[in-house]
N, C-alpha and C positions, 0 to 999 in steps of 0.2 A: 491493417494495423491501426489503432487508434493510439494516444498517447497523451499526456498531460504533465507537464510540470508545476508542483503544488508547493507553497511552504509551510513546513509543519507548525499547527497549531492545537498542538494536541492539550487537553487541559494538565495542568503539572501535579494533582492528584493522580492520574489514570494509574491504575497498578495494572501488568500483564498487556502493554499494549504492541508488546510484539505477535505475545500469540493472538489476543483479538484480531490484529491487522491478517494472520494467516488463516484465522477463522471465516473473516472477510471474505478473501480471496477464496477460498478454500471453494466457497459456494459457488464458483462458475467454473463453464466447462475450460475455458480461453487459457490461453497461457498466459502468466503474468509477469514481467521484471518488474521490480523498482531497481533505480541505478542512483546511487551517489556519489557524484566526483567519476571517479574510474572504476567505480566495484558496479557488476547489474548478477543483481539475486534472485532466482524464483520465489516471487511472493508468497508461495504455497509450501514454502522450504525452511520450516520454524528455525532450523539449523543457518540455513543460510540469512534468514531475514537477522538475527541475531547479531550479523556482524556488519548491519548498518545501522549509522545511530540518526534516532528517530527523536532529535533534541529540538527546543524552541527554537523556529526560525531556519530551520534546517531548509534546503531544497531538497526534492525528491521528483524524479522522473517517472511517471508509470508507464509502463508500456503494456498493450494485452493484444493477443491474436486470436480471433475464434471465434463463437457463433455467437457470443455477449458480449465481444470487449468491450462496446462501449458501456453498458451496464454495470458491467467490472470497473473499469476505469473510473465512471461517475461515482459508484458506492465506495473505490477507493479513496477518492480525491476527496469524497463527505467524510471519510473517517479520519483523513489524515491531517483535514483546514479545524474540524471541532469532534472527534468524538463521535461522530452520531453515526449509527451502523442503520443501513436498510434491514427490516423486515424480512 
């Protein structure tokens, strides 16, 4: 398992950056949580990411298991410090 604690620095224009973030995710095969506080979501779960709030300054834990986590985890951690989605 790979894993990272990030705080969110998402820019405060971003419109749909729940679903981007699952779109992220979406692209590996790994399982993904973000956990906030006591809640851990399947990053891949637009329903579930939904009910964690992704506000300035926020923490957010990533966790991924699988044949990319870290790849996941990195491309995470870049979308969620600024905005910027791998390729």
């Amino acid at each position: 398992m790979t894993s990272n604690n990030v705080i969110v620095n998402l820019p405060k224009e971003m419109d749909r950056k729940v679903a981007i973030l699952v779109q992220v995710a979406s692209q590996y095969d790994s399982r993904i949580h973000l956990i906030c506080g006591t809640k851990k979501v399947n990053a891949k779960s637009i329903m579930g990411m939904m009910t964690i709030p992704l506000d300035q300054n926020d923490e957010i834990r990533i966790e991924a298991e699988g044949s990319d986590e870290e790849e996941a985890v990195r491309a995470i951690t870049l979308f969620l410090e600024n905005g910027d989605r791998v390729a």
